[in-house]
ZAPAKOL-917990 format. One record per residue: residue number from 1; x, y negated, z negated of N, C-alpha, C, O in turn. Coordinates in pm, whole numbers. Layout:
 num   n_px   n_py   n_pz  ca_px  ca_py  ca_pz   c_px   c_py   c_pz   o_px   o_py   o_pz
 NUM      X      Y      Z      X      Y      Z      X      Y      Z      X      Y      Z
...
END
This chain:
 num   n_px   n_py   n_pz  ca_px  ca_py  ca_pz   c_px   c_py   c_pz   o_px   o_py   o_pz
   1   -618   6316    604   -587   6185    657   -607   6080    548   -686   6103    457
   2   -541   5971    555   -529   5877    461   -585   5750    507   -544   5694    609
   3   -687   5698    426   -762   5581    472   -749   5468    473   -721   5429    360
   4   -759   5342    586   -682   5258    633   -710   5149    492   -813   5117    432
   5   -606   5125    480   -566   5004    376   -657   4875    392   -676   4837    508
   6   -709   4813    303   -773   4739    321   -674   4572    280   -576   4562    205
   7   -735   4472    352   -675   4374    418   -776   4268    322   -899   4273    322
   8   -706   4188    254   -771   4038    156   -757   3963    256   -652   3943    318
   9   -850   3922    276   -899   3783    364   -891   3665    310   -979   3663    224
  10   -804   3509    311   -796   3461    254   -890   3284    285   -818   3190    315
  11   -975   3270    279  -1089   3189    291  -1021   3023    324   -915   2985    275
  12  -1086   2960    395  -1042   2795    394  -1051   2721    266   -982   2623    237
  13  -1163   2789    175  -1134   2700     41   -994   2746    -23   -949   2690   -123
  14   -945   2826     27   -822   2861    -65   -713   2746    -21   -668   2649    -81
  15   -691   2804    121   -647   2673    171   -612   2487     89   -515   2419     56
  16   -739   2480     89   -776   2344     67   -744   2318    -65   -691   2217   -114
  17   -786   2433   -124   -760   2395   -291   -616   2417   -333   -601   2424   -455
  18   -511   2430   -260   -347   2445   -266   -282   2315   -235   -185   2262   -289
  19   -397   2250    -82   -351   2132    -57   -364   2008   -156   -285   1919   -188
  20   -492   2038   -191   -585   1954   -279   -442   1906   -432   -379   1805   -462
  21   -453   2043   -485   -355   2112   -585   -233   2013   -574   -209   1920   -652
  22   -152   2052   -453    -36   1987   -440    -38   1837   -422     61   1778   -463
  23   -134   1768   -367   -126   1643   -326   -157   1563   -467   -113   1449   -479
  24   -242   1633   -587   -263   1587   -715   -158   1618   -768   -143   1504   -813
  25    -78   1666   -801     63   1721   -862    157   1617   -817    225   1565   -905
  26    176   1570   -674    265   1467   -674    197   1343   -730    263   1269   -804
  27     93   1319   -705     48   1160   -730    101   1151   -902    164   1059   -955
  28     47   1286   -969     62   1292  -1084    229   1279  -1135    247   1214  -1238
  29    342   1333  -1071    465   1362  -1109    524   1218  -1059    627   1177  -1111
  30    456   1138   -954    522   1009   -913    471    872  -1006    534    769  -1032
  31    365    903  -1036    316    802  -1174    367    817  -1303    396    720  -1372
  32    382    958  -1346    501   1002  -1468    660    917  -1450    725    855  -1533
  33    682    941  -1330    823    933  -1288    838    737  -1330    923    685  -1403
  34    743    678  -1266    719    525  -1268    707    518  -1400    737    415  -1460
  35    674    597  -1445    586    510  -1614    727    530  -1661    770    421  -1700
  36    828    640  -1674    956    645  -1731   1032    548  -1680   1082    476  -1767
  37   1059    518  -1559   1164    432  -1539   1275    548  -1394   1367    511  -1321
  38   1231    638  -1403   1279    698  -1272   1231    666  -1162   1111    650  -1138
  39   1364    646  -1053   1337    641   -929   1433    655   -815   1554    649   -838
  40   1388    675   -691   1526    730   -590   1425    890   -556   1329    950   -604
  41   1537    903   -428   1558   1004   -337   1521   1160   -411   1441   1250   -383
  42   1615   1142   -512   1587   1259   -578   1449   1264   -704   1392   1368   -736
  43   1433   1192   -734   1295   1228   -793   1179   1260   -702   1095   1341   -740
  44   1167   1196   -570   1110   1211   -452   1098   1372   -421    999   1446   -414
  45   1232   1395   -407   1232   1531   -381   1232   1653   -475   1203   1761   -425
  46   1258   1647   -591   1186   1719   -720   1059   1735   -726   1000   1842   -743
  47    994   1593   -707    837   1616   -683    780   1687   -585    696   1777   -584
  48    846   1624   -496    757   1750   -380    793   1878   -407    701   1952   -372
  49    901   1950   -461    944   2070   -453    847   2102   -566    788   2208   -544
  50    804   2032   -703    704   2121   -774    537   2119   -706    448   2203   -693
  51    558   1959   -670    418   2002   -593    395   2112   -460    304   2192   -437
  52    500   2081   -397    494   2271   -323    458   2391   -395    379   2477   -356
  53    541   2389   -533    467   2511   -586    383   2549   -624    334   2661   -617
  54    335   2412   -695    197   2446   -712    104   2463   -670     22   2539   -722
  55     75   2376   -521      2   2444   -433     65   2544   -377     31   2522   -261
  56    152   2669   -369    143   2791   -316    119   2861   -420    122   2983   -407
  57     85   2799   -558     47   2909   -647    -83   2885   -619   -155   2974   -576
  58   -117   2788   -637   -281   2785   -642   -309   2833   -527   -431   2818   -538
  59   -294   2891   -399   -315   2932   -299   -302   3092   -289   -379   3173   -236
  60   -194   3110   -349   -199   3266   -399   -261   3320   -491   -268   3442   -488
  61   -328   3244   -603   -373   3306   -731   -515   3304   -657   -602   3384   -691
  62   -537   3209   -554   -697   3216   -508   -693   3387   -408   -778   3397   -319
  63   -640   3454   -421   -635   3561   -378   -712   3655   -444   -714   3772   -406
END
């Protein structure tokens, strides 16, 4: 018989530190964006799309 697979539990600090992660990533990518002279809809939404990633990386690497 083959023994049951074991299961990573993934903690509330992980959580938090993805949110944390992402919410610093935009503040950071929307003050870059200002200091250049970009602005509009689409820089808006570039940002959030990297700050999404980065908090699901930092959320996965806390694995």
């Amino acid at each position: 018989m083959s023994a049951p697979r074991a299961h990573a539990t993934t903690g509330k600090a992980s959580l938090v530190g993805g949110v944390v992660v992402a919410a610093a990533t935009l503040v950071l990518w929307l003050a870059a964006a200002h200091e250049l002279g970009f602005h509009g809809n689409l820089v808006l939404g570039l940002g959030t799309a990297v700050a999404a990633a980065a908090g699901i990386w930092t959320r996965l690497a806390d694995l």
